[in-house]
Each structure stands twice: as C-alpha cells, then as structure tokens.
C-alpha positions in Angstrom: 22.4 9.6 -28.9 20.3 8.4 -26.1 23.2 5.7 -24.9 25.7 8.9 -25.2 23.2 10.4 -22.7 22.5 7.9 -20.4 26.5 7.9 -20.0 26.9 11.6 -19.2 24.2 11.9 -16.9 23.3 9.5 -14.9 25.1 7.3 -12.4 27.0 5.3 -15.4 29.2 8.0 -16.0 31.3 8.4 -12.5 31.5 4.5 -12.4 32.9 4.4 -16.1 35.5 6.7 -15.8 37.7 4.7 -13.0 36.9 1.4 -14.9 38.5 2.6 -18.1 41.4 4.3 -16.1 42.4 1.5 -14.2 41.7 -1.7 -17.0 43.4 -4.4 -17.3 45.6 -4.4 -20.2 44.8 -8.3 -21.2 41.1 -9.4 -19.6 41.0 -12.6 -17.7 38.4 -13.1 -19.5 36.3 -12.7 -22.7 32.9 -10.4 -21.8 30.1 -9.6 -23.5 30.0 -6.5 -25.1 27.2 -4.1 -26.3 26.8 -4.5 -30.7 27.3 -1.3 -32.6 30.1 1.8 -32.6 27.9 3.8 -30.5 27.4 1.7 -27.8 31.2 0.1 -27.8 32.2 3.2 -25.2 29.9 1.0 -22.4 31.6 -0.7 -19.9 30.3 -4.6 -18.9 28.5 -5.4 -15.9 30.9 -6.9 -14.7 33.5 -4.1 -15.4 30.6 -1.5 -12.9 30.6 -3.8 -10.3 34.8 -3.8 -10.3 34.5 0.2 -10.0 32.4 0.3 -7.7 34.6 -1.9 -4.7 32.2 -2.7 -2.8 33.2 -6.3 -1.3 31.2 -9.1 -1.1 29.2 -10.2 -3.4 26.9 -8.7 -6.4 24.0 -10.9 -8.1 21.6 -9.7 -11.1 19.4 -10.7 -13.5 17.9 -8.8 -16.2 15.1 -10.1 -18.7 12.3 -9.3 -21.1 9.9 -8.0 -18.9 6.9 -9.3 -21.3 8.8 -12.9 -22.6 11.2 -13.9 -19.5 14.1 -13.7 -22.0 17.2 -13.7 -20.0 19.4 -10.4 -21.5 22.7 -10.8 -18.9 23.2 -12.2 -15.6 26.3 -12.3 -13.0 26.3 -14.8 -10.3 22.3 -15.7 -11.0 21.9 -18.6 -8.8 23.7 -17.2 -5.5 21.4 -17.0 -3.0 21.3 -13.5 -1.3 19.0 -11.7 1.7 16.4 -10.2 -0.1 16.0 -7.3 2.7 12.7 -5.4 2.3 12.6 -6.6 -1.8 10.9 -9.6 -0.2 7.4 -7.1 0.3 7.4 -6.7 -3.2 6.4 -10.9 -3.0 4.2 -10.5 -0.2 2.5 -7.7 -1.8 1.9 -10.2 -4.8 1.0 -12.9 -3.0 -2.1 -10.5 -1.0 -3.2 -9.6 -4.3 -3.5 -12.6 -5.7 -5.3 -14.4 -2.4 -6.9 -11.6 -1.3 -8.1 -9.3 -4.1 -6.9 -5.8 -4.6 -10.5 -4.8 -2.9 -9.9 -6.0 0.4 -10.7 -3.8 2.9 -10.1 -4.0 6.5 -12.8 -3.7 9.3 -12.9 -3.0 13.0 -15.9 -3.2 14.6 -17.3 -1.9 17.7 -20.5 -4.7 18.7 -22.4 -5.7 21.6 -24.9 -8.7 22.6 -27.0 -6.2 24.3 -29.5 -3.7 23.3 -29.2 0.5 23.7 -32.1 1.8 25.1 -32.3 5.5 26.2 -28.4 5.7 25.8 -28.1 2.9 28.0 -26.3 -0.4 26.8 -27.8 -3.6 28.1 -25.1 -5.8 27.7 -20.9 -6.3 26.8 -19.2 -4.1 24.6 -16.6 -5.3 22.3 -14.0 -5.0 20.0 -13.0 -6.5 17.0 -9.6 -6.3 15.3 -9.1 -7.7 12.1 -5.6 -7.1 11.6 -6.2 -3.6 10.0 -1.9 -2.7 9.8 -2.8 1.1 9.4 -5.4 1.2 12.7 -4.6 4.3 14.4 -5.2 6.9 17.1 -7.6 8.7 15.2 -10.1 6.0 13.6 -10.6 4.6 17.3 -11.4 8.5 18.1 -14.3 8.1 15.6 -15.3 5.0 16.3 -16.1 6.3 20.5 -17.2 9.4 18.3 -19.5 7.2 16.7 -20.7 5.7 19.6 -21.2 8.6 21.5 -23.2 10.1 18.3 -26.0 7.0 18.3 -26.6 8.3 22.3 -24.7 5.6 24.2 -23.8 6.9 28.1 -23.6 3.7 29.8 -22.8 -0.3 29.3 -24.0 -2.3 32.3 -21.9 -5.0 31.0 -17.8 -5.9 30.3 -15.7 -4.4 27.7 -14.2 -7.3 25.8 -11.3 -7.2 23.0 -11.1 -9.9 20.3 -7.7 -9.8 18.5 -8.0 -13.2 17.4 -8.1 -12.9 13.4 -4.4 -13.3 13.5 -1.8 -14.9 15.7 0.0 -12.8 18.3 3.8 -12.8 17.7 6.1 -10.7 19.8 7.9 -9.5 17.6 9.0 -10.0 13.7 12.8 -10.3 13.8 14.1 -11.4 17.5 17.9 -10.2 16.4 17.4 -7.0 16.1 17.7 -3.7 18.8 14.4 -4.2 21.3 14.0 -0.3 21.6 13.4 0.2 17.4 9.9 0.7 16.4 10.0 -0.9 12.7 10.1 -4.4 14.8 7.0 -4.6 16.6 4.3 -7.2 17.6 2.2 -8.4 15.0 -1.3 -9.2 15.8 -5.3 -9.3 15.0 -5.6 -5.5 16.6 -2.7 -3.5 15.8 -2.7 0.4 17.0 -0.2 2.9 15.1 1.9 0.5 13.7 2.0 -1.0 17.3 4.5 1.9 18.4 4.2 4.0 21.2 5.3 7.5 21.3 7.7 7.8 24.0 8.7 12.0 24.8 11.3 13.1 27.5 11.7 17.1 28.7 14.4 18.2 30.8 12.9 19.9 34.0 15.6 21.4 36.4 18.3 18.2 37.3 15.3 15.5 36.2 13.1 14.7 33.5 9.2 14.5 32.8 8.5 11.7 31.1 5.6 10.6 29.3 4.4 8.0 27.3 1.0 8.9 24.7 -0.8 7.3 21.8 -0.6 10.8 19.7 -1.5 11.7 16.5 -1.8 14.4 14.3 -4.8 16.1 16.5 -4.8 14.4 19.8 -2.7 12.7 22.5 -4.4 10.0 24.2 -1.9 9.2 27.0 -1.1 5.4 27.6 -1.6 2.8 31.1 -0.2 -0.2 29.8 3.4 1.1 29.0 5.7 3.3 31.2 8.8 4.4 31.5 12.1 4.5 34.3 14.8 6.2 34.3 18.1 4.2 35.5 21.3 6.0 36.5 23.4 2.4 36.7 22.6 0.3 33.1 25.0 0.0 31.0 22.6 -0.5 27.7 20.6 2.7 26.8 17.3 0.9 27.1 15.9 -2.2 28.7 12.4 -3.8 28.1 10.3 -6.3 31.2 6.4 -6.7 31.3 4.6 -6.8 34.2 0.6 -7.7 34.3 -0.2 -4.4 34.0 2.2 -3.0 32.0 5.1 -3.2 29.7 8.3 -1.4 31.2 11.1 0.6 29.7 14.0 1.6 31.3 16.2 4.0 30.0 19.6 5.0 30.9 19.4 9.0 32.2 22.9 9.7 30.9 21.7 9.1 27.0 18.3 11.4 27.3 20.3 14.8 26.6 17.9 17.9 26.7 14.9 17.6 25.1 13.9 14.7 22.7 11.3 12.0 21.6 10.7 8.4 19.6 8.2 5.8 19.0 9.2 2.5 21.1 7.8 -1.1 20.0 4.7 -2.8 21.8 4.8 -6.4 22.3 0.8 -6.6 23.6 -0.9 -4.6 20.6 -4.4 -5.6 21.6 -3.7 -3.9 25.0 -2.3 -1.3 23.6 -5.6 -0.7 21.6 -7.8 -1.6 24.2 -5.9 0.7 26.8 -6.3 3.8 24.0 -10.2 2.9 23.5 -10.8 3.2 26.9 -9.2 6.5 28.0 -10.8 8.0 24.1 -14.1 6.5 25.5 -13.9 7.8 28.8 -13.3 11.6 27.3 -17.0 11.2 25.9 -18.1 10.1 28.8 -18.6 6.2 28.5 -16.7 4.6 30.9 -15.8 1.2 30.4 -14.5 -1.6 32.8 -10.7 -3.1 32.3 -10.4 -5.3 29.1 -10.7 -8.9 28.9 -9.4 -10.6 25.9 -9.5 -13.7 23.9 -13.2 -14.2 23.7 -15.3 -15.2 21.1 -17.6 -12.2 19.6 -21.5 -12.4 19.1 -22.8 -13.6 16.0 -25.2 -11.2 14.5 -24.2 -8.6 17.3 -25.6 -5.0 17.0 -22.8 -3.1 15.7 -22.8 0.3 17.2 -19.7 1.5 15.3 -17.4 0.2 12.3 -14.1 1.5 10.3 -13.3 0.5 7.1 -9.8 0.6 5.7 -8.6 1.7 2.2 -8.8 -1.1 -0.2 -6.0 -3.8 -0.3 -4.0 -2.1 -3.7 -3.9 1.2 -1.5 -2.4 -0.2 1.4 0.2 -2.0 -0.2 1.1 0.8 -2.1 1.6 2.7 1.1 3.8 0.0 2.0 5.8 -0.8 -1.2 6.7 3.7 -0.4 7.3 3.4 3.0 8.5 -0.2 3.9 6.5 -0.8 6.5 7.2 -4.0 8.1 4.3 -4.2 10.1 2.1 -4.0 7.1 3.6 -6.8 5.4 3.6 -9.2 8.1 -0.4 -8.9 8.7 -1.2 -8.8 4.8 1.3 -11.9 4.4 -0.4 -13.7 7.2 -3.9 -12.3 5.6 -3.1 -14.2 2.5 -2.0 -17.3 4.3 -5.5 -17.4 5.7 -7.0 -17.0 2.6 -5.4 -19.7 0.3 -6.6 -22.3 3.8 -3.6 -22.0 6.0 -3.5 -21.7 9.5 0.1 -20.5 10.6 1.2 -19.5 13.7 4.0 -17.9 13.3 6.0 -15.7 10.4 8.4 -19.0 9.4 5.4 -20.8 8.7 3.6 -18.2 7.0 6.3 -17.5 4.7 6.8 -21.1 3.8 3.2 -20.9 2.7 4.2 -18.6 0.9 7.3 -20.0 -0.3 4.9 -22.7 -1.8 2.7 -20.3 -3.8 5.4 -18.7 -5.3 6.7 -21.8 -6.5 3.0 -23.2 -7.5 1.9 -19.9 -9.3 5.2 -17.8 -10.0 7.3 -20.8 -10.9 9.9 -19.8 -8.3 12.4 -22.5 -7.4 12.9 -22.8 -3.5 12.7 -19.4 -2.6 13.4 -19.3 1.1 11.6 -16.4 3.0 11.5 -16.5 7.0 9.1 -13.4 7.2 6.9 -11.2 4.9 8.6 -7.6 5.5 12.6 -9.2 4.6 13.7 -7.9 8.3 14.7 -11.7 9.2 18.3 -11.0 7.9 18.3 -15.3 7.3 15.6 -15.0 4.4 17.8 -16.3 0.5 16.5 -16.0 -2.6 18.4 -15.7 -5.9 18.1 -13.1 -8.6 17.5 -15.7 -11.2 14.1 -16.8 -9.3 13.2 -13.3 -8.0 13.2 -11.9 -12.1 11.1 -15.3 -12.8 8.7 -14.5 -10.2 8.2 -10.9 -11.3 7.9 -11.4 -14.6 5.3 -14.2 -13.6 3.2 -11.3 -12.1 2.8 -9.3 -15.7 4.6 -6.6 -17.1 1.8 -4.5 -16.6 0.2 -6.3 -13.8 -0.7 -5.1 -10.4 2.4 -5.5 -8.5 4.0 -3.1 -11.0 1.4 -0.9 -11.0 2.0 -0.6 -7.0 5.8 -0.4 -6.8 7.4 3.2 -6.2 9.4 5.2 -9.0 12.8 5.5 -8.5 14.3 9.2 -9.5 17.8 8.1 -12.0 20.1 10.4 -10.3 23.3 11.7 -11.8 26.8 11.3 -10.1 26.5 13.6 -7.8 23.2 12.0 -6.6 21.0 14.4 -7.5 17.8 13.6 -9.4 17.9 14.2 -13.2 14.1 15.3 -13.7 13.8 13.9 -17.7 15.7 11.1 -17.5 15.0 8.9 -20.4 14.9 5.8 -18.2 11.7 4.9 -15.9 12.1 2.5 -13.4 9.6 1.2 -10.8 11.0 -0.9 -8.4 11.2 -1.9 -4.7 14.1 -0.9 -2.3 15.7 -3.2 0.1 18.5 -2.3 3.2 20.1 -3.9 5.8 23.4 -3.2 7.4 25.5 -4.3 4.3 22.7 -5.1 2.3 21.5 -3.4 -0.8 19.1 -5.3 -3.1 16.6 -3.5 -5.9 14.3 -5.4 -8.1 11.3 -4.2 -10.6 10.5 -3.2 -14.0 12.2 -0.3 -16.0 11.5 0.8 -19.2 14.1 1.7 -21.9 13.3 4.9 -24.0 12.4 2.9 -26.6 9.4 1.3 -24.8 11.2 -1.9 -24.1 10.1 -3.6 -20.5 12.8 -4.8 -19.0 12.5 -6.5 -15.3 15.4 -6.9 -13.4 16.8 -8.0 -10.0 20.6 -6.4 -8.7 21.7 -8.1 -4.8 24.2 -6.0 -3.3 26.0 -7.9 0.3 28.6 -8.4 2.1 27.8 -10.4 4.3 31.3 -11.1 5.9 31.1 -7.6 7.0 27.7 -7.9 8.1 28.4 -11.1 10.8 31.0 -8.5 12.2 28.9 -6.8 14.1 26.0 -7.5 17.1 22.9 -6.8 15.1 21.1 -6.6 18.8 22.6 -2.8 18.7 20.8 -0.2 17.2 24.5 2.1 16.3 25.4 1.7 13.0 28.3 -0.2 12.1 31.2 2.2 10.6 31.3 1.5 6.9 27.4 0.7 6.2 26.6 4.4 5.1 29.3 4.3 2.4 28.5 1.0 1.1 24.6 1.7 0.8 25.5 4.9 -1.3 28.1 2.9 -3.5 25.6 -0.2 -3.7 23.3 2.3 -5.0 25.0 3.9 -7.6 26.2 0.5 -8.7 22.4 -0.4 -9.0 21.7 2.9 -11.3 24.6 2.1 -13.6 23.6 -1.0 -14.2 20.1 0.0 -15.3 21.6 2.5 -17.5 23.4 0.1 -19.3 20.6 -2.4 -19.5 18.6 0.8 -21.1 21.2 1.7 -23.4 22.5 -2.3 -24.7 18.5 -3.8 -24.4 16.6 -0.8 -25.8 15.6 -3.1 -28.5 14.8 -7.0 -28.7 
C-alpha cells in the first residue's frame, strides 16, 4: 500500500509511465529489481534516469543511514561538481572545529579613556568575520556608543579586518556584477553587497548607491556608479583609491529598477557605513586606516554578538549563502591550526579533515560554498562522509526539508517520505544529498549528481544570461532526484 502510493503521487509516477511505454523489449542488461509482487510495478534506477533525458551524466549512492550499508549505486566513483552540496561539508567541518556555540563578535574598542563624553584616544574596529554583520547591528553598535555619552574622539578611527584573509572574490569565472560572489574578509557588511537603485527622471537617471536595510539607508562613499552610453557589456567594474566604480550601460537600465552589486573592499565598505551611521549621532570620526594591530585589554565601548554557530549554518544550509560558507570554512581552518590564505588552500584543509575524520577518499573541493564550478567529489565518498557525521547528528539536524512534490510539482502536504537534504545548482548542474526517512522509520542517506557538463563548457560562464536549456534541465534533474527517493522509500523501507 504505501509503495502503490509513493507511485501515484509523487514525482515517481510521471517518470514511470514513459519508461514502461517506451521499454526495451529484450534489456541490455540484467537489473536489479525490487523483491515482492507489490513492489515488481517499480521501475530501476537506472530505468528513471532513461525517462528522464537529461544528458550527461547521473551519479548516486544510497545507504543505511545508521550502518553505511550500500542499498544501490549507478556510476559511484565518477567524480562530479558538487555545486552548493559542498556547504553541507563545510557546515560539518565548522561544527566539528568550531563547536555549534560559536558566536561571532565585533567590537567597538579604544586605547584611550572617555571622560565627560570625550574619548582620549583612537577608536577602532574589530571584525571577526561575523558573515551575517549588517546595516543594522553597526546602527546599534554607534547607538551604543552614543548611549555610554561619547561626543568626541581626539584620536584616529582605525579598522582591523585582520581575523581572516581578504580575497577578492570566491569564484573569479563567474559575472563581476552578481552579488552571491563577493569579497570574503575579516569585516564583512550585508553579505558584502551594496544596494545599487536607479529612477528614471525626465531623459536621465538618479542614481544612488546605499547600505539599506529594513529601517534605514545609510548611503555609501566608497562605491559609485556611471552611466556609459558606448559599452558594449551591461556593467563594468575599476577601483580607484577612494572608491570602487561601476559603470553601467544606460541602454539596459529601463524605467525604474534596483539590485545588490558585489564589494571587493568589505572592510571599507564597513568602515565607510560606520562612519556616516556615527556621524548621524553626532560623533564624527576621521577617514579609516586599516591593517593595524588592536589594543590588548582595550576599553570596549560597544560589542555585537552573533547567533550561535548551529544557527548560522542553518541560515545558510536554507539560503545558500556563499558568503557564509567561505568565512565559517576559513573559521574552521583557523581552528584545527591552519593558516590559509586563500579558498584553494582552505578547502584542501579541509579536504584533509574529511578524509582524517569522515574517511572520505580524495575529495577535491576548491572553495567552501561549491561556486568554484572545478570542485569533484563522488557520490560514493560524499554518502561515506555523511553517514560519518551520524544519522542523527548535527549536520542533519541543520539541513532544510525538502517538500516531495507530485508530478505536477506541487507539494504533497502528507507525503509518507521525509527527506532533509541540501540543494546544489549550477548552470547544468543539479546535485542533492542528505538523509530521508522511509515510512517505516528506516534512515536512509543518499547522494544523486545530476551534470552535463558538455553542455555546461558551451557557454562563457563570465555572463550573467542564462544559457537556453538550463531552466528545463534543473526542473527534469529535479524530478529525477524525487523519483529516485521514492523508490529508495518504497524497495529500502526495511533492512
């Protein structure tokens, strides 16, 4: 009864009508089919991913999420990008270094002393990588500061984004104007995006460039924006020593519109926001400088604490953010005594643990987040390594639910199959791996790689369009994944 259900509604049933239609009269080959009458109506694995034409090639594993038990594989040892299934790795690999308590701090400190709301001394402050700093917890920390009476520091205003290394950017091949690639650095400010808006006012445009959030909109000094009537690519990026420049081609603006463009110097960025929130209170503070080393046993004059560790990565398991798993991946490097400075070598560090303390066998990450489209791993050694982490241990606690949807894509709201997992996309791309649970109660942890990766070199990943065909093969690649699990549900239920 519950197989019969699975394969009415869910995403097994439009993939197993056109395999049965168009079968072979002879197979090529023997395959593995389910035991027992009821389940006999189930087509292979091997027959979904013949429905589903999707070109290229398709990887899983699937094992006993509590023994390691390998239940069915199809090309296991092909090595695959991972896309943004690599954070599920980096999200295990900050737990384990850095405890699911972690928290976060940025302080606001000074070598001086406040007297009669006058600071004797420098101001600074500290970034400690924080990925989920934003607009509004540097408005309470000036709020803070205005709040314990300061109205004046004699001295400089100095910025320490030290704690981690400052990289320009996490994947060099991709658009430069998308703001899910952006610096990565020891002070990081609203996902190190700025919020660029454009209005149409009579034959021009105002144009204006802002640090906003929810409640406020600090503008910004240290990026602007030109207009050109003469470039042939929609947007260009330069730096000068003031600022970073965009220019933007006038003929792709339209009417009215906005987006968030990357920052390539976060701690300015931060700094430049500080300042002008500072200023608003009345605390005026001279132009940054950076790089120095902070007073030990300073008085600290203002402080903000992130969530714990668990929460953020949650966040960023739902979200993807790639910005968020570069810093916590670079975090945990830190912690377990390395000293990288850049993503390859932080990732081959943790390449390392994962073989060390997951019993991964080469795994090959170039980054944290799984944007480096050059990243390999295998669905043999990805299934090893979650199943290394528990059935019921904290990465699985922290990975998203995936709603089973029927085939017309909708959600089914009881479906008798759970499944926690991580998503991953890139142009071509399609990989899923977690836990699902059958409705018996059997864990099952699994790993499906979806790519086609002729396709993929096709096209110049520099340009931010999307390449005719992607949208239909991440829909396919997705229902191929759903069937799968439903099959694995129905033929696994029990050991």
């Amino acid at each position: 009864m519950v197989s019969r259900r699975l394969f009415l509604s869910g995403a097994l049933a439009s993939l197993a009508g056109p395999v049965f239609a168009n079968a072979p009269a002879v197979s090529s080959f023997p395959r593995r089919r389910p035991d027992g009458f009821h389940l006999r109506s189930l087509p292979s694995g091997e027959d979904l991913i013949s429905s589903a034409n999707l070109g290229g090639r398709v990887a899983y594993v699937v094992a006993d999420a509590y023994t390691g038990q390998v239940l069915e594989t199809v090309n296991p040892v092909l090595g695959m990008p991972p896309a943004s299934v690599a954070k599920s790795m980096t999200a295990a690999y900050g737990l384990d270094r850095m405890g699911p308590g972690y928290r976060f701090r940025t302080t606001v400190v000074s070598n001086g002393t406040l007297t009669n709301g006058r600071l004797e001394g420098d101001l600074w402050l500290v970034g400690s990588g924080d990925p989920l700093l934003d607009t509004d917890h540097l408005n309470d920390l000036t709020r803070a500061l205005a709040e314990a009476g300061l109205r004046e520091v004699t001295g400089q205003f100095r910025v320490v984004d030290t704690a981690l290394p400052h990289i320009r950017e996490i994947a060099p091949d991709q658009p430069i104007q998308v703001g899910y690639n952006p610096a990565v650095g020891g002070l990081n400010l609203n996902f190190n995006r700025v919020h660029f808006e454009w209005q149409r006012s009579g034959d021009g445009y105002n144009l204006q460039m802002d640090a906003r959030s929810a409640a406020i909109r600090p503008p910004v000094m240290m990026a602007e924006v030109r207009l050109s009537d003469s470039q042939p690519n929609v947007y260009s990026y330069g730096q000068t020593d003031a600022a970073e420049v965009w220019t933007v081609a006038r003929r792709a603006l339209g009417q009215n519109g906005a987006r968030w463009l990357p920052v390539r110097r976060p701690a300015a960025y931060a700094a430049d926001v500080f300042r002008v929130l500072a200023r608003s209170r009345g605390i005026v503070l001279t132009p940054p400088e950076f790089g120095a080393v902070p007073p030990v046993n300073g008085l600290v004059l203002a402080e903000h604490v992130s969530d714990p560790l668990e929460e953020i990565l949650r966040g960023m398991m739902r979200w993807s953010t790639n910005l968020t798993a570069e810093v916590v991946g670079l975090m945990a490097s830190q912690a377990g005594g390395g000293a990288p400075s850049d993503l390859a070598g932080s990732a081959a560090m943790m390449n390392s643990w994962m073989s060390d303390r997951l019993g991964a066998r080469h795994p090959g990450f170039v980054d944290h987040s799984g944007l480096g489209a050059t990243s390999r791993i295998n669905t043999r050694e990805m299934v090893r390594s979650l199943v290394a982490t528990g059935a019921n241990g904290g990465l699985r606690r922290i990975m998203r639910d995936i709603a089973m949807r029927d085939a017309q894509g909708s959600p089914v709201a009881d479906h008798p199959v759970e499944v926690v997992a991580k998503t991953g996309t890139l142009y071509f791309v399609s990989t899923l791996a977690g836990f699902a649970r059958a409705p018996s109660g059997r864990d099952l942890a699994f790993a499906i790689f979806c790519g086609d990766l002729d396709r993929r070199s096709q096209f110049d990943s520099a340009q931010e369009q999307r390449p005719p065909g992607a949208r239909t093969y991440n829909r396919a690649a997705k229902q191929l994944q759903q069937a799968l699990i439903e099959r694995w549900a129905a033929v696994y239920e029990t050991a």
